[in-house]
C-alpha positions as CSV (number, residue, x, y, z in Angstrom):
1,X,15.2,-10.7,21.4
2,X,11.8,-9.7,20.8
3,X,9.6,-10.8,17.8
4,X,6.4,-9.9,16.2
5,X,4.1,-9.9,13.5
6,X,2.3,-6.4,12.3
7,X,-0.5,-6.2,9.8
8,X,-1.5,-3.1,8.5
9,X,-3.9,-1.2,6.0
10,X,-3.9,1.9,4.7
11,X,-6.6,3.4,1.8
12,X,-7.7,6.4,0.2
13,X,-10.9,7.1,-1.4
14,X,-11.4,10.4,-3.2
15,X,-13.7,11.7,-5.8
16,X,-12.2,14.5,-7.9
17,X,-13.7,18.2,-8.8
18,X,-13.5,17.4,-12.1
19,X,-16.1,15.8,-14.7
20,X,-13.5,13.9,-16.5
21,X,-12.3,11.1,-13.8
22,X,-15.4,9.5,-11.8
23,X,-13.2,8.3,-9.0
24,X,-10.1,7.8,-7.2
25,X,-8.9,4.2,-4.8
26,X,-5.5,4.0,-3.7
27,X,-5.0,1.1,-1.2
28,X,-1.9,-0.6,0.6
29,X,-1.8,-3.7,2.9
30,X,1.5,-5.1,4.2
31,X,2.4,-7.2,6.8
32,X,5.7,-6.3,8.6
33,X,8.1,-9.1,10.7
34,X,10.3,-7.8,13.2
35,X,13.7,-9.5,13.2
36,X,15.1,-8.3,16.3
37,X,15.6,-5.2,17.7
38,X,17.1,-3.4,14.5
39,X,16.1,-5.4,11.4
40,X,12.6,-6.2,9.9
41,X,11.4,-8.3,6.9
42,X,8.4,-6.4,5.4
43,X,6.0,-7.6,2.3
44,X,3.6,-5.3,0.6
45,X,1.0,-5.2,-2.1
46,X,-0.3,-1.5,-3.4
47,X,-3.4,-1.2,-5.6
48,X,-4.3,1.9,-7.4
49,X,-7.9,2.5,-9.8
50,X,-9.2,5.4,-11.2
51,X,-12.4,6.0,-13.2
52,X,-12.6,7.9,-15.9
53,X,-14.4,8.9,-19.0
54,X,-11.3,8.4,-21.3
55,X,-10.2,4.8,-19.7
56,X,-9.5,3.2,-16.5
57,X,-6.2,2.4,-14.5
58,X,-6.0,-0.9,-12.1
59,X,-2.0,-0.4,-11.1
60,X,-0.9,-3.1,-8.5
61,X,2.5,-3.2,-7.0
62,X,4.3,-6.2,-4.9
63,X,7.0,-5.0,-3.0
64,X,9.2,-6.9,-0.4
65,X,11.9,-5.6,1.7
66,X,14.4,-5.5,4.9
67,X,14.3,-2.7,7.1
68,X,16.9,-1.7,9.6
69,X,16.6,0.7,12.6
70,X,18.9,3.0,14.4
């Protein structure tokens, strides 16, 4: 039975074509236990901002979960 422990990242910057919105973040960081060789627990937090002239959004998300493999 193996175990282990995975971190991970993942982001997006963008800046759109458009004068309206000044900017675009979308970010995710989870970390990821593996069980044994067919089932994980996973936990991860997502945050999403964009700029704009007309208002701002700052959306995060918590997520956990169990995975299974086959």
């Amino acid at each position: 039975m193996a175990k282990n422990l995975e971190l991970y990242y993942k982001g997006e910057a963008g800046l759109p074509f458009t004068p309206v919105v000044d900017y675009v973040l979308d970010h995710e960081t989870g970390l990821r236990y593996k069980l044994n060789s067919w089932a994980s627990l996973s936990l991860r937090a997502e945050w999403e901002q964009v700029g704009s002239d007309q208002g701002s959004l700052n959306d995060r998300r918590y997520l956990m979960g169990v995975g299974v493999s086959w």
